[in-house]
Structures are given as structure tokens and as C-alpha cells.
C-alpha positions in Angstrom: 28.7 35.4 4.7 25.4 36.3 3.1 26.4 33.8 0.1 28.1 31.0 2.4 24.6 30.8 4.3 22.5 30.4 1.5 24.7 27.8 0.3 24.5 25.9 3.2 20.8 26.0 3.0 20.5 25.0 -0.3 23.0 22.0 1.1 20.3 20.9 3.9 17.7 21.4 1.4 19.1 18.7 -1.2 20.0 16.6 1.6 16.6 16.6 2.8 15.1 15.7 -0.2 17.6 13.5 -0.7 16.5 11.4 2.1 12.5 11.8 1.4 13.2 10.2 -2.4 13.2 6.8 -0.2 9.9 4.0 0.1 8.7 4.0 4.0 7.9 0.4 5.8 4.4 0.8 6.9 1.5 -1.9 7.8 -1.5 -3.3 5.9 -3.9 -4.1 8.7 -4.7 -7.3 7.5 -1.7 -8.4 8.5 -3.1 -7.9 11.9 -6.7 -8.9 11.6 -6.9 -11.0 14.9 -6.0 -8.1 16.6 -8.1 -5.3 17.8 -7.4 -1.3 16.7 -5.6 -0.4 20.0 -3.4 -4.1 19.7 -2.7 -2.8 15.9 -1.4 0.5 17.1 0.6 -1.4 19.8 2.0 -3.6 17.1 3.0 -1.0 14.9 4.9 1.2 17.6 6.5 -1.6 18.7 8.3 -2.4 14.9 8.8 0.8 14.4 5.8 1.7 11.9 4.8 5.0 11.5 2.2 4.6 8.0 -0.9 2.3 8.6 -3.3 1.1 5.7 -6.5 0.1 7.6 -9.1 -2.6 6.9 -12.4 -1.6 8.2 -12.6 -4.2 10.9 -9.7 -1.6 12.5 -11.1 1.7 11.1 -14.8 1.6 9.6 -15.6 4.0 7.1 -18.9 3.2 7.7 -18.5 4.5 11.0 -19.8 7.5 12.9 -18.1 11.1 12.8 -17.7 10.5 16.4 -16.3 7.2 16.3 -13.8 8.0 13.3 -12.2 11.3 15.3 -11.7 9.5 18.3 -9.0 6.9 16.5 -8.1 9.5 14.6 -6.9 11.7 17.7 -5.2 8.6 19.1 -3.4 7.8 16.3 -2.1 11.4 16.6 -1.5 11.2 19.8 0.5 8.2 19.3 2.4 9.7 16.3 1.3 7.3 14.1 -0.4 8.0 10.3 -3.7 6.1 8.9 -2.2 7.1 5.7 -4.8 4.9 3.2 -7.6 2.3 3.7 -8.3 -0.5 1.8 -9.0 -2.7 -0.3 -11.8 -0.6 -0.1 -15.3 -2.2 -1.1 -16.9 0.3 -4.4 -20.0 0.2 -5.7 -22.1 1.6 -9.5 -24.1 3.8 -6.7 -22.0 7.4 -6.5 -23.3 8.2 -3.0 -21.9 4.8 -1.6 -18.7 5.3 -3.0 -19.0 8.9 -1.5 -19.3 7.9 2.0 -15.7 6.4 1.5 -14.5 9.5 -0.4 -15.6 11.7 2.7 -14.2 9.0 5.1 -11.0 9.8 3.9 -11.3 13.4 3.9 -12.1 13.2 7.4 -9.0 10.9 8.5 -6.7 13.2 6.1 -6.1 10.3 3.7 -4.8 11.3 0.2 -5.0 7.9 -1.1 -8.0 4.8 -0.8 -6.7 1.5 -2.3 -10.0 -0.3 -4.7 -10.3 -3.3 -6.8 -13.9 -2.7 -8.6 -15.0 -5.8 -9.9 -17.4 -3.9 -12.4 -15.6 -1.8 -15.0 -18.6 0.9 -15.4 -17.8 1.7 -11.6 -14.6 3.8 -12.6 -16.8 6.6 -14.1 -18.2 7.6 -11.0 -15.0 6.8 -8.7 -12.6 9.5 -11.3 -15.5 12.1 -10.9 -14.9 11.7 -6.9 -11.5 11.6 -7.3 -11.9 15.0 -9.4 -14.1 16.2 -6.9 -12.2 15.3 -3.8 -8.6 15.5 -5.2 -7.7 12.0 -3.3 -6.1 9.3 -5.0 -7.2 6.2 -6.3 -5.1 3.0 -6.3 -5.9 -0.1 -7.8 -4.8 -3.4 -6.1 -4.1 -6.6 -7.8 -4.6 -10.1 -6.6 -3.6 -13.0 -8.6 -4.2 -15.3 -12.1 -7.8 -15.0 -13.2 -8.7 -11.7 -10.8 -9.6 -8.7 -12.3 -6.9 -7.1 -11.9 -4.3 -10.4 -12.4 -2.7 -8.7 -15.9 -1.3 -5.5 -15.6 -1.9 -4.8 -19.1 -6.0 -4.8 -17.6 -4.9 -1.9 -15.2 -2.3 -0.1 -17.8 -5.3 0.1 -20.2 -7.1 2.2 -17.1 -4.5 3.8 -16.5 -4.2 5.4 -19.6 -8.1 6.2 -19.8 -8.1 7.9 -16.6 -7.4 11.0 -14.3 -3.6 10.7 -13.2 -5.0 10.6 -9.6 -5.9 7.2 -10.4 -2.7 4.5 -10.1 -1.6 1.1 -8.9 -1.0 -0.1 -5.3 1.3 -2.9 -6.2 0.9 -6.1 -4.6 4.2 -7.6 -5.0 3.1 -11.3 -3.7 0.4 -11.3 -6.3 1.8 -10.1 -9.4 4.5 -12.4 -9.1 2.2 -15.3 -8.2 0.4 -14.5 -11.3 3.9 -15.2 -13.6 4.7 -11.1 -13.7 8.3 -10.0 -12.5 7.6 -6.8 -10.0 10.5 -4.7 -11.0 9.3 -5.0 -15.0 5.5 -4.3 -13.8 6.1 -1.3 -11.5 8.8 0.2 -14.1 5.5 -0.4 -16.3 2.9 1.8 -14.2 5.5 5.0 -14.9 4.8 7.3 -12.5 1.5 5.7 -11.3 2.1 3.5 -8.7 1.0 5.4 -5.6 1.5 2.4 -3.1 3.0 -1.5 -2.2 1.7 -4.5 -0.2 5.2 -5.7 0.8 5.0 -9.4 0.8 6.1 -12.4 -0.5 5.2 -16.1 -2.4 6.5 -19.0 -3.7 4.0 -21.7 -5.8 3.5 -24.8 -4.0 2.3 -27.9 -4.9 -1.4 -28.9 -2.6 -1.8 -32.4 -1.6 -4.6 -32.7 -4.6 -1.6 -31.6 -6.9 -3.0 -28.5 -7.5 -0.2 -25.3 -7.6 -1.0 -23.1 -4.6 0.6 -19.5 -4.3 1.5 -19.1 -0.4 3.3 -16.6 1.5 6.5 -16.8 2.4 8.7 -14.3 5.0 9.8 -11.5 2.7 13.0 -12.5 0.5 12.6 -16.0 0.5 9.8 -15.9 -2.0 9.5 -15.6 -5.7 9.7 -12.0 -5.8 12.3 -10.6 -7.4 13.5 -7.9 -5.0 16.5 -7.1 -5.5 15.4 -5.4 -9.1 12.3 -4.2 -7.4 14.3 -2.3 -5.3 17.2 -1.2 -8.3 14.2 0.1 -10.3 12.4 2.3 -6.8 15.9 3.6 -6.3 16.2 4.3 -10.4 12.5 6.2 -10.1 13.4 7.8 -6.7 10.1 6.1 -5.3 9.1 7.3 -2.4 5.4 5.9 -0.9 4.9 3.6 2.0 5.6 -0.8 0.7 3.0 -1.9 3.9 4.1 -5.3 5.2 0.8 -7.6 4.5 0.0 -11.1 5.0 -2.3 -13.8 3.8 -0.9 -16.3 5.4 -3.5 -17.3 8.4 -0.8 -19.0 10.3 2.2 -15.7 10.1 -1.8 -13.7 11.2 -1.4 -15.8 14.3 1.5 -13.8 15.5 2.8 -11.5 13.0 5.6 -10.2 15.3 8.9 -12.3 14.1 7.6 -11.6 10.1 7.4 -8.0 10.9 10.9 -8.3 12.2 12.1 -10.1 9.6 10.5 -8.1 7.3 12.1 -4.6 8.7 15.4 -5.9 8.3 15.0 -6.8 4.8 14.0 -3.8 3.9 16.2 -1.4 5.6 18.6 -3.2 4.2 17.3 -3.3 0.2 16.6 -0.2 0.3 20.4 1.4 2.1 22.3 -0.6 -0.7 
């Protein structure tokens, strides 16, 4: 009986991390920018969002103690997770970037999403990340950026602390000419977080080519092998639903909705 029990518990135990070696659908505030923090938290309970990336118009770092505690009690109250913050302004003075570090520790964030635009700032940011043991995740943006060519953030990668990885914009990188599934199967085991979104290159009135968001699936990104190669990897962070599109910002509701089903269903197959 002894030995049936113990089986059975070793059952529930690989079915539990079974089902944890999955992404989560979370939110990157931005998505929400005309809204206010309570509106946000409405938002996300009402698609079923459990993981929140802030922007600090929604949760300051810069904040007081006071002022950081009381969101963070009603996001607990509310059962929902401020889970990262970002993209998270750095700077070459340590004590600034410091502030954010201890912001974090406060909320009970493990990871802060960063693009530095200055190179030299990453010695100071991996002795924080040393220091605090919280993760650091660089974001990418498109062509020409800092961060546009993943073989700029492998290179850091490979320099660095292994606290310090990717949060993979999937919109971008493909915008820049880089297939998603190929650059996150690239990062290893490095890539500590996703903006979930989508674009297609479009043609301006001046003739100019214009990346521009799209509901997800319907853009360039190639998801289905972005999905093949999380499932391959056994991924399993948050791929928050973000936006730059001003008019989906208007009312982000149907794009979430869309959004949800796409994923749930990529990522059951």
C-alpha cells in the first residue's frame, strides 16, 4: 500500500510539472497606457491575466515605499502578480540603477526587463544583479536599435552572469528580418521573458516600409515554429500581450481576446 502511495505521488508530481513546463499569457502595461492602475487590474481580471509587466506610468519605481505597498497589497488582494517592470530606464550611475534594483525587491520581482543604450552600463547592472540575485532581461526593438541584431545581445550574453537574458519581443525581431523561433532557439536557455505581439511591413504614403502591428497571428511572425521550439525547450515564462499600435491602445479589449484564443490554442497543440 506503502509502495502504491508513493507511486501515485510521484504520478501527481510529474503531472504537475508537466503542466508548469507551459508559457503563461500575461500583460505588458503598455498595452494599456490610457488606462489608469486600478482600469489595468480591471482589464487584466477581466481576460483572465494573472502576470502583469508594468510601465511606470502604472507602477513607479520611483515611487514612495508607501505608495509601492499599497498596489502591491491590491494586487494581492486581487490575486494578480506584478511579475517584472519594464523596459526599465538604466543609467552609468550604480545608485540610480539601484533604486530600480530595490524597487523590485520590494514588489517581489525576480526579473526587470532593460535596453541600455550605453554598453559600459552592463558592468554596474551584473554587479546588482549579483548583488540582488534578480534577473536581467534585455529587450529588443527593431532595425538600427541597439538591440535590433541578436548577434549584439548573444555577444552579451556570453560575457555576462547567466542572470542576465533576453525578453524577446517577437513583433520586433521579426520586423527587423529575424525569424522568432531560430532567434529564441538562439538565446539557449536565456530567454527569461516574451512581448507577445505581432507585425507585418507596410508600405507609408511617402513609400517608406513601416513595421505596424497587427492582431496576433495575422502578422509576420512565424508562430507556429515559435511555439514548436517553447514546447521543444519546455519554456515556461509569461509571453505578455503588448501593443504599439495607438489605435488597438484605444480599446485593447477585442486584441486581448483575440490574442487569448490564439494562444491557448498554440500552445495545447
Amino acid at each position: 500500500m506503502k509502495r502504491f502511495s508513493l507511486f501515485l505521488g510521484l504520478c501527481a508530481l510529474a503531472l504537475s510539472l508537466t503542466a508548469r513546463a507551459q508559457p503563461e499569457f500575461g500583460l505588458q502595461t503598455w498595452t494599456c497606457r490610457n488606462m489608469n492602475f486600478e482600469q489595468v487590474l480591471d482589464f487584466a481580471t477581466r481576460h483572465g491575466i494573472k502576470k502583469i509587466e508594468f510601465i511606470a506610468a502604472h507602477l513607479d519605481p520611483l515611487a514612495s515605499k508607501e505608495e509601492s505597498l499599497r498596489k502591491k497589497a491590491i494586487l494581492d488582494a486581487r490575486g494578480l502578480t506584478a511579475y517584472s517592470f519594464g523596459v526599465a530606464a538604466t543609467s552609468l550611475d550604480q545608485d540610480a540603477n539601484r533604486k530600480l534594483f530595490e524597487f523590485a525587491k520590494l514588489m517581489g520581482m525576480k526579473l526587470i526587463i532593460v535596453e541600455p543604450k550605453n554598453l559600459t552600463i552592463w558592468d554596474n547592472l551584473e554587479a546588482l544583479v549579483k548583488e540582488y540575485d534578480i534577473k536581467l532581461a534585455i529587450h529588443n526593438h527593431g532595425t538600427g536599435t541597439g538591440y535590433g541584431d541578436p548577434a549584439t545581445i548573444r555577444k552579451i550574453l556570453a560575457e555576462r552572469d547567466a542572470r542576465i537574458g533576453v525578453c524577446l519581443d517577437v513583433g520586433w525581431i521579426t520586423a527587423a528580418g529575424f525569424d522568432a523561433a531560430e532567434t529564441f532557439r538562439s538565446y539557449g536557455d536565456r530567454v527569461y521573458d516574451m512581448h507577445f505581439k505581432d507585425k507585418k511591413i507596410e508600405k507609408s504614403a511617402d513609400g517608406k516600409l513601416v513595421p505596424m502591428d497587427t492582431e496576433i497571428g495575422q502578422g509576420a511572425a512565424n508562430y507556429a515554429a515559435l511555439f514548436a521550439a517553447i514546447k521543444e525547450k519546455k519554456w515556461s515564462g509569461v509571453m505578455a500581450l503588448e501593443t504599439d499600435s495607438k489605435a488597438f491602445a484605444e480599446d485593447p479589449n477585442r486584441l486581448a481576446a483575440e490574442a487569448k484564443k490564439f494562444f491557448d490554442k498554440n500552445r495545447d497543440l
